[in-house]
N, C-alpha and C positions, 0 to 999 in steps of 0.2 A: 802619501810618501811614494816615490816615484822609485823605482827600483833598475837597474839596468841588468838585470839576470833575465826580465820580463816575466816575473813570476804569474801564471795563472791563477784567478780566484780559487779552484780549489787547493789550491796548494800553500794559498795564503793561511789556509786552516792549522796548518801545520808550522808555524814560524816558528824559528829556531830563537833561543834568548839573545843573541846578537842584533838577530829582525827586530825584536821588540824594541832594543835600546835604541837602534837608530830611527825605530819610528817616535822614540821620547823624546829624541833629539831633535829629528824635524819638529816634531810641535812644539818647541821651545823658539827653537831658532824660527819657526814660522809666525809663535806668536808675535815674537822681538820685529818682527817686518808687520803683522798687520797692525800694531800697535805704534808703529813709528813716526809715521804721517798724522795721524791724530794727535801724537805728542810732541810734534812741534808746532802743530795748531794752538795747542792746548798750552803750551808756554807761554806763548803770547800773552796769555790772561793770569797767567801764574796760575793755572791749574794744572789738575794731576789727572789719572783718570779714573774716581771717583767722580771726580766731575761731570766725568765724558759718561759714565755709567748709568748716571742720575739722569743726565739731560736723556740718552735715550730713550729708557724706559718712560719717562716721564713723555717724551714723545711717543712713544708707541702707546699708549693709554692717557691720555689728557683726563685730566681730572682725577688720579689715581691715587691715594692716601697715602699720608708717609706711610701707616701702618702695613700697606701692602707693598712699597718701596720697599721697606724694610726686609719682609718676607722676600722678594727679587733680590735684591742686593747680598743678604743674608749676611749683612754690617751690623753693626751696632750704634744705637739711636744715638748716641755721642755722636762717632763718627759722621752719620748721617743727618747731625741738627749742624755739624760744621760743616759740609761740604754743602747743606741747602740754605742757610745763614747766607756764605757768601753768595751763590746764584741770586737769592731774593736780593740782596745787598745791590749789587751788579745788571738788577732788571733784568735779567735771563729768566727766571722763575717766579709767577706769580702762585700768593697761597691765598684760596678761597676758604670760607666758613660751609662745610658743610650742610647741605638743605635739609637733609631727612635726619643727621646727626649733629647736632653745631659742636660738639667733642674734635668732629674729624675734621681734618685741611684738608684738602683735594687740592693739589699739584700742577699745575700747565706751564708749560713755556710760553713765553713774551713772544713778540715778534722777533725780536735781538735775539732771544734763544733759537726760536725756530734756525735762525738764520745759522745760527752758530753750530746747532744739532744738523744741519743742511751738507756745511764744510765737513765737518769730521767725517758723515756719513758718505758723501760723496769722494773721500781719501781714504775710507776702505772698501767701498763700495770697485772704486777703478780697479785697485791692488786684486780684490776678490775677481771679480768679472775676466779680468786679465788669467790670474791661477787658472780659472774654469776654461775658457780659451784655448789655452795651453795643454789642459791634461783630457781636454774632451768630455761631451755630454753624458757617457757613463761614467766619468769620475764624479759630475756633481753629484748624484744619485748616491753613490758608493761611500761617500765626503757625511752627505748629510744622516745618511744611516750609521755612520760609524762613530760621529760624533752623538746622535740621540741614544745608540747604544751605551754610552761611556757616561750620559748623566745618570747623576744618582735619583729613584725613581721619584721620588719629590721634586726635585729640578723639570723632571720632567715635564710633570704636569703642569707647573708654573709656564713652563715652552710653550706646550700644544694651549692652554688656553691663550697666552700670548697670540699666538698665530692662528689661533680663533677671533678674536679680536681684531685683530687688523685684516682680516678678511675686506 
């Protein structure tokens, strides 16, 4: 949230209930912009972003189970048998049988997926990079600690192994 009073970090400890609302308001109004470009990607195919949610994570882990999809997503396996339904439908998502449990799928994208999970990624990818640009190398630091402070501690851990993974 960019402030023009130029508030110093420690002073940021002390925000008034006004500072809060309009940093609620940026994150609204900011998500409505990084989410915008990907949804008019995402139109194209008559998707939502469930869709867009699925193809990632399913890219960031290949071979990943619905069952821990589910745990990521923290959908409901309805929800999540229709939005992977249409992907396998549409060759975006291939489901394998399990090796060590034949019970489980393991989830990967197609080449058509990859390619799809590529665009979306690279229309918030710009949006982001540009933000970071603009507000300076101590914002991204300050950006990504105040976002992992804000998940709830289960989410968390779902993050940091994430981003263990894709090491």
């Amino acid at each position: 949230m960019t402030n023009s009073n130029n508030i110093s970090g420690e002073s940021l400890l002390y925000l008034t209930d006004k500072q809060l609302r309009q940093g609620i308001e940026a994150m609204f109004f900011a998500y409505r912009g990084f989410t915008a470009d990907p949804d008019r990607i995402l139109e194209e195919y008559g998707y939502g972003r469930a869709h867009h949610r699925a193809i990632h994570f399913i890219n960031c882990s290949p071979g990943t189970t619905v069952n821990n999809l589910l745990n990521i997503l923290g959908v409901t396996k309805q929800s999540l048998n229709r939005v992977l339904r249409t992907l396998v439908e549409d060759t975006l998502v291939e489901v394998k049988i399990g090796t060590r449990d034949k019970r489980e799928r393991n989830l990967f994208l197609t080449d058509q997926g990859y390619e799809l999970q590529e665009r979306l990624s690279l229309a918030q990818s710009n949006r982001m990079r540009q933000a970071f640009k603009n507000a300076g190398p101590s914002a991204v630091s300050g950006f990504k600690t105040v976002l992992e402070a804000m998940m709830d501690p289960e989410l968390n851990k779902i993050y940091l192994n994430l981003r263990e993974a894709g090491k």
